[in-house]
N, CA, C and O atoms as a GROMACS GRO file, in nm:
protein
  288
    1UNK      N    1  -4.292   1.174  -2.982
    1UNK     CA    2  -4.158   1.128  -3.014
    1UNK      C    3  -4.047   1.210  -2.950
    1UNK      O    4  -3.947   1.155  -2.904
    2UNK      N    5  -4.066   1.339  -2.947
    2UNK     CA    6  -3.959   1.449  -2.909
    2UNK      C    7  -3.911   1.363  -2.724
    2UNK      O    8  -3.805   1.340  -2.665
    3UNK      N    9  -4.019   1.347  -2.702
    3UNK     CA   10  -4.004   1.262  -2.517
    3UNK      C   11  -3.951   1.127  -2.502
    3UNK      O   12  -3.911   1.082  -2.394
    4UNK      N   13  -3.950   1.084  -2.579
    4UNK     CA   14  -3.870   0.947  -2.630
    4UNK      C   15  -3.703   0.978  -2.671
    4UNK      O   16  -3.606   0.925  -2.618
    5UNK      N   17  -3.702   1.079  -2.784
    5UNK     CA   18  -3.584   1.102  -2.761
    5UNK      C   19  -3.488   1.160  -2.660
    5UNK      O   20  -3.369   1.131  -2.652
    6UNK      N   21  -3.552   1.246  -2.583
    6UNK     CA   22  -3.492   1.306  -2.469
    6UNK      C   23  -3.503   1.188  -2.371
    6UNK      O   24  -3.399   1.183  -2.305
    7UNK      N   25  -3.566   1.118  -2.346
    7UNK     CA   26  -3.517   0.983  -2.258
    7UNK      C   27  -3.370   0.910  -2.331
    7UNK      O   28  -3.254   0.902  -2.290
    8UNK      N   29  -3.416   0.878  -2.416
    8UNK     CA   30  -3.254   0.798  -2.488
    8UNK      C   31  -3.184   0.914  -2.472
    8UNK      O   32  -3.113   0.906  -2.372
    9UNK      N   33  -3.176   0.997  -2.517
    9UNK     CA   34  -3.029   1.093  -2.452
    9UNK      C   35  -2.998   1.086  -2.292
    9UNK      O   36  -2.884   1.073  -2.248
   10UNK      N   37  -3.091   1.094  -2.228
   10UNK     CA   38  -3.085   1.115  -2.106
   10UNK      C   39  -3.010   0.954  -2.067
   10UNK      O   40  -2.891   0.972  -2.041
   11UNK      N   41  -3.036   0.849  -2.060
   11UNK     CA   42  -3.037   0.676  -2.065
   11UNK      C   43  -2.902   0.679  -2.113
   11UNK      O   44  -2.812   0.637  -2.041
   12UNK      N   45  -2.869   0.744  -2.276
   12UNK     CA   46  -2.718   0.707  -2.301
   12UNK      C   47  -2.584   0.779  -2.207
   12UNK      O   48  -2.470   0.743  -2.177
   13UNK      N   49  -2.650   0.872  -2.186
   13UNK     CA   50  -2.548   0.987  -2.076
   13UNK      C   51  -2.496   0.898  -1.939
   13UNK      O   52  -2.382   0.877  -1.899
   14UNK      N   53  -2.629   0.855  -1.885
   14UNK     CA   54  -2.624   0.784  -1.754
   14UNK      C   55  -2.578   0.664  -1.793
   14UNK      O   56  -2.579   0.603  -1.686
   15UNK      N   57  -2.540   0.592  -1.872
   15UNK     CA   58  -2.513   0.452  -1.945
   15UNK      C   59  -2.333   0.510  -1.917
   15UNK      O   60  -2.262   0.454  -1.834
   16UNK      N   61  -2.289   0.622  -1.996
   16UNK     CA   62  -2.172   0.658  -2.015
   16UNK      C   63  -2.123   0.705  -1.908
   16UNK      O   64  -2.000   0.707  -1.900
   17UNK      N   65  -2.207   0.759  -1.788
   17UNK     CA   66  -2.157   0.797  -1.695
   17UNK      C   67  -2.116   0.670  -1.604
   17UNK      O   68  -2.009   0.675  -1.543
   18UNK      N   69  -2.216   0.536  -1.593
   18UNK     CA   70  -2.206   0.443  -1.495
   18UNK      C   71  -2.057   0.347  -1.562
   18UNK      O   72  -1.984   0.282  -1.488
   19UNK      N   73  -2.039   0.357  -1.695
   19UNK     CA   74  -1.953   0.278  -1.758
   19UNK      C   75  -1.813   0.332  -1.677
   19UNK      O   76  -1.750   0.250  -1.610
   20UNK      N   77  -1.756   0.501  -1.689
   20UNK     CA   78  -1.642   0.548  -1.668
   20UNK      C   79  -1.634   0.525  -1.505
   20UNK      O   80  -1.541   0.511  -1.426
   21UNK      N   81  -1.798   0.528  -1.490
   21UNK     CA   82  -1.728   0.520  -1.309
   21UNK      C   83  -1.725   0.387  -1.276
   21UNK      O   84  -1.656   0.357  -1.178
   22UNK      N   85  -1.779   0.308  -1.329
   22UNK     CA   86  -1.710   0.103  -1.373
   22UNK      C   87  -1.541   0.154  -1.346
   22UNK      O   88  -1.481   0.147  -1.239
   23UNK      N   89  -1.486   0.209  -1.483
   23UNK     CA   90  -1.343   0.173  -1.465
   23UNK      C   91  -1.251   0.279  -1.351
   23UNK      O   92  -1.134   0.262  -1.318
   24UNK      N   93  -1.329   0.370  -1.314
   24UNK     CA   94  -1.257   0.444  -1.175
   24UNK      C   95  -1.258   0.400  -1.097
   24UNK      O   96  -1.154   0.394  -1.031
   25UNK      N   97  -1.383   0.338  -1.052
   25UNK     CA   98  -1.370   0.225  -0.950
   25UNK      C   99  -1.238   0.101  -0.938
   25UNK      O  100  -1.141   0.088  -0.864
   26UNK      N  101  -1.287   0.035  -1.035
   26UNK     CA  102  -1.119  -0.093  -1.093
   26UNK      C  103  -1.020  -0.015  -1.078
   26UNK      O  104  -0.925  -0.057  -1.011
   27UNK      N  105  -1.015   0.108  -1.129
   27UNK     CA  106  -0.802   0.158  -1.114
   27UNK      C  107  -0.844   0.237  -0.992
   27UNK      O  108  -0.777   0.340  -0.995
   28UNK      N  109  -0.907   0.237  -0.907
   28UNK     CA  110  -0.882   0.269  -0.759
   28UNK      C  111  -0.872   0.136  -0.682
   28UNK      O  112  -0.769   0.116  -0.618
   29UNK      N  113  -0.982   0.033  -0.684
   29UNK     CA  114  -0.918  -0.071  -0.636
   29UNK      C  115  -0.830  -0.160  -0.676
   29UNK      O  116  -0.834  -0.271  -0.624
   30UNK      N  117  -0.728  -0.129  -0.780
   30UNK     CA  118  -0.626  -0.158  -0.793
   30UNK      C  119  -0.513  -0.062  -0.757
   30UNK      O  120  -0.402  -0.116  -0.751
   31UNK      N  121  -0.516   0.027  -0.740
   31UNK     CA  122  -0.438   0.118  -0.661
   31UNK      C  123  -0.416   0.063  -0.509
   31UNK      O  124  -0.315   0.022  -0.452
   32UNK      N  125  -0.574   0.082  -0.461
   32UNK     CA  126  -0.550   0.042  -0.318
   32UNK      C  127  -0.511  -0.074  -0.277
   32UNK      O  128  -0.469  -0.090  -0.162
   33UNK      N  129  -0.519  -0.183  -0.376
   33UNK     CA  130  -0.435  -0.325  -0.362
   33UNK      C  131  -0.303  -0.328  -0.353
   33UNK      O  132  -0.235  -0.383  -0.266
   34UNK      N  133  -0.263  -0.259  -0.456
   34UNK     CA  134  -0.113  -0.217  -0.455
   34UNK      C  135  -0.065  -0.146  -0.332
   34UNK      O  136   0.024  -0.197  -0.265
   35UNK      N  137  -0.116  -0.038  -0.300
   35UNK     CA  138  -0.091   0.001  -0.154
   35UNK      C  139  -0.103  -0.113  -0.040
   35UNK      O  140   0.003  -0.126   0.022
   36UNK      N  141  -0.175  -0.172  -0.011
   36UNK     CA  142  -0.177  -0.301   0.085
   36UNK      C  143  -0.062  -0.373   0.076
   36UNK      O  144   0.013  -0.402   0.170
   37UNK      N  145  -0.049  -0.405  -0.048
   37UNK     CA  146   0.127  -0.513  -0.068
   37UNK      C  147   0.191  -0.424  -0.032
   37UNK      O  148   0.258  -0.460   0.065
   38UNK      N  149   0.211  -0.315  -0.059
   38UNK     CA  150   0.352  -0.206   0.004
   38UNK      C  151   0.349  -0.225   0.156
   38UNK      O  152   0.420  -0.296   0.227
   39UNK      N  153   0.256  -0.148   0.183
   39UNK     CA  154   0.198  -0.155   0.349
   39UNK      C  155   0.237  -0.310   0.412
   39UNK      O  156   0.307  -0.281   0.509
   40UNK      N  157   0.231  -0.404   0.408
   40UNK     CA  158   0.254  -0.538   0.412
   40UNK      C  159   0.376  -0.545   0.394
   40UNK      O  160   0.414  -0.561   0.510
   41UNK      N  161   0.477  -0.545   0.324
   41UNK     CA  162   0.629  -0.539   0.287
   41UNK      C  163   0.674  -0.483   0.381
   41UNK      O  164   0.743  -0.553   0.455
   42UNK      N  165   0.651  -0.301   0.426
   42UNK     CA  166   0.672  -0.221   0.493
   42UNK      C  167   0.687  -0.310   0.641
   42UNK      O  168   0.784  -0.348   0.706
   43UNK      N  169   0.586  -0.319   0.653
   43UNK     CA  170   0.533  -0.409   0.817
   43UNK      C  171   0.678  -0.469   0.817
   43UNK      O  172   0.774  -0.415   0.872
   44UNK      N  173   0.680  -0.599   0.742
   44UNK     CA  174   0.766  -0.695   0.766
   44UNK      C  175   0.910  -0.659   0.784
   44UNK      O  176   0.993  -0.692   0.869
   45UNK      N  177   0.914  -0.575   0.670
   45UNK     CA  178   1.082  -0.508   0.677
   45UNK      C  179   1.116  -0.423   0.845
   45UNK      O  180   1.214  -0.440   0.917
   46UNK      N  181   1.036  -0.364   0.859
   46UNK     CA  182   1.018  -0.288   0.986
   46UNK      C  183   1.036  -0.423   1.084
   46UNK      O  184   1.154  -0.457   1.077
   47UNK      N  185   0.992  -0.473   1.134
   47UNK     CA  186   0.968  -0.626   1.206
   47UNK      C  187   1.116  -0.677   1.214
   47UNK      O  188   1.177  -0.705   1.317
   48UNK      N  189   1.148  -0.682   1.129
   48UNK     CA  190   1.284  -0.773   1.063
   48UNK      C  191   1.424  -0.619   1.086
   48UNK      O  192   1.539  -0.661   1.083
   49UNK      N  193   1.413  -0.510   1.099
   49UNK     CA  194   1.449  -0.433   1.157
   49UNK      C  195   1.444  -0.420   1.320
   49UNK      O  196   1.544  -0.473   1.367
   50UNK      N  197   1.400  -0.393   1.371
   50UNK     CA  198   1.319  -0.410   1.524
   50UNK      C  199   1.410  -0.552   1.603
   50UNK      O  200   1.446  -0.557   1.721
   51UNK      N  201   1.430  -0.660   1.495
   51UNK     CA  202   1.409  -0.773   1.524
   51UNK      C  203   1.591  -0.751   1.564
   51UNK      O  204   1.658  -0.783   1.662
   52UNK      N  205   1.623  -0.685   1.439
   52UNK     CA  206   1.802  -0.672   1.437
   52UNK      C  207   1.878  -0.586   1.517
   52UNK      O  208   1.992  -0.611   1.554
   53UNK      N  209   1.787  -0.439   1.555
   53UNK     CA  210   1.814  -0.348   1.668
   53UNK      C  211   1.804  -0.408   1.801
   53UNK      O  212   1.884  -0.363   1.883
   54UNK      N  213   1.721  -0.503   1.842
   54UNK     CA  214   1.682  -0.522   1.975
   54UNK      C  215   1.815  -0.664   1.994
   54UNK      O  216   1.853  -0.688   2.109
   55UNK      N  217   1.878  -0.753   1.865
   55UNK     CA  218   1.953  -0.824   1.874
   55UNK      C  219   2.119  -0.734   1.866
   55UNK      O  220   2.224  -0.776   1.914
   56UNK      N  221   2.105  -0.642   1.812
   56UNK     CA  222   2.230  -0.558   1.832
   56UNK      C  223   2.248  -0.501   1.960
   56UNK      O  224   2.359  -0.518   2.010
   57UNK      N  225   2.153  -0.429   2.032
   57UNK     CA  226   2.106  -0.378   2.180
   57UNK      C  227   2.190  -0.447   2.278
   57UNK      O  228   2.293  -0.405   2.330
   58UNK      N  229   2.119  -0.578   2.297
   58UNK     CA  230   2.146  -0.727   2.360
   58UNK      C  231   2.284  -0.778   2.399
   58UNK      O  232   2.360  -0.823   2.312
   59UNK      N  233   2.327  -0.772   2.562
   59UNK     CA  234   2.454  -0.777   2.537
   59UNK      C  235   2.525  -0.941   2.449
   59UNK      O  236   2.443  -1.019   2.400
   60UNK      N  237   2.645  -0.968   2.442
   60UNK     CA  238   2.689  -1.051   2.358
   60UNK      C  239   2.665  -1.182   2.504
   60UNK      O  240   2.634  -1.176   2.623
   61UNK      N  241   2.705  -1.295   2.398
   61UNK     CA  242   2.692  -1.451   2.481
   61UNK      C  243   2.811  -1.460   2.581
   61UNK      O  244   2.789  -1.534   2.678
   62UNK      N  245   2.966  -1.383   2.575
   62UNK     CA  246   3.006  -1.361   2.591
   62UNK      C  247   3.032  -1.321   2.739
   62UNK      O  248   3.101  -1.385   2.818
   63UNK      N  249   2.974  -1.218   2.761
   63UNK     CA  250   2.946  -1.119   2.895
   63UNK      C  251   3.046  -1.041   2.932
   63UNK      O  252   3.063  -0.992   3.044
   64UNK      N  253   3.140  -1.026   2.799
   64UNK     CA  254   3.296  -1.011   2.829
   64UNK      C  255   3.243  -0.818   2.751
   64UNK      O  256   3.161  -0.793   2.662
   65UNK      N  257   3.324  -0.725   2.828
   65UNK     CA  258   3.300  -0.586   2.801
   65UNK      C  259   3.335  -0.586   2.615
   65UNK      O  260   3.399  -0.672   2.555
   66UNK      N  261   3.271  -0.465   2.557
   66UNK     CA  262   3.350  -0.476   2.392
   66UNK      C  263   3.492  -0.447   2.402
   66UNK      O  264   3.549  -0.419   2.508
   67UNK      N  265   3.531  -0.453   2.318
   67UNK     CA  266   3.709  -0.420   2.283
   67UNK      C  267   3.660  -0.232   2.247
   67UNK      O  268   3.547  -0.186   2.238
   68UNK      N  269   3.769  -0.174   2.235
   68UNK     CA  270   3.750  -0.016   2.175
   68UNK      C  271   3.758  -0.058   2.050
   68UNK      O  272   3.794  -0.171   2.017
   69UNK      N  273   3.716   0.061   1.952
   69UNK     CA  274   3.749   0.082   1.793
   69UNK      C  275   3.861   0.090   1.808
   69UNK      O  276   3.905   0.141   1.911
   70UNK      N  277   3.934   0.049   1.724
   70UNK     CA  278   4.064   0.028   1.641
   70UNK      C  279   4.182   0.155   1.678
   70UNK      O  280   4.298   0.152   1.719
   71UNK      N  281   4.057   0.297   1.629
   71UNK     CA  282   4.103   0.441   1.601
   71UNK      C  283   4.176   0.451   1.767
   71UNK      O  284   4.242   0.554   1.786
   72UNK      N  285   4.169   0.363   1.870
   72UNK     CA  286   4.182   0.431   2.006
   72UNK      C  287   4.319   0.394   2.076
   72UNK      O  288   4.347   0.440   2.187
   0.00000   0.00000   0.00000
């Protein structure tokens, strides 16, 4: 009997151990999901930046030189 019980101890430990690393697993891949949507947002905003620098860059339709600031 004494070998029987030291298996069930041993069985409930590893039971408790596979359970907590069940839910470390889930709140890491929910972490790293959440990071992906950021990462993804990031992208786009960047893109949509890029998109507004290279249209600010660009001379006007115009072709006419700028005017000075105001201050001049």
């Amino acid at each position: 009997m004494p070998d029987d019980a030291k298996i069930n101890d041993r069985l409930d430990a590893l039971e408790m151990r596979i359970a907590y690393q069940d839910e470390t697993i889930e709140e890491l891949n929910l972490a790293l999901a959440a990071q992906w949507q950021e990462i993804d947002k990031l992208r786009r905003d960047m893109a949509l930046l890029e998109a507004q620098v290279r249209e600010a860059e660009s001379p006007g339709d115009s072709g006419l030189p700028e005017p000075p600031p105001p201050h001049y």
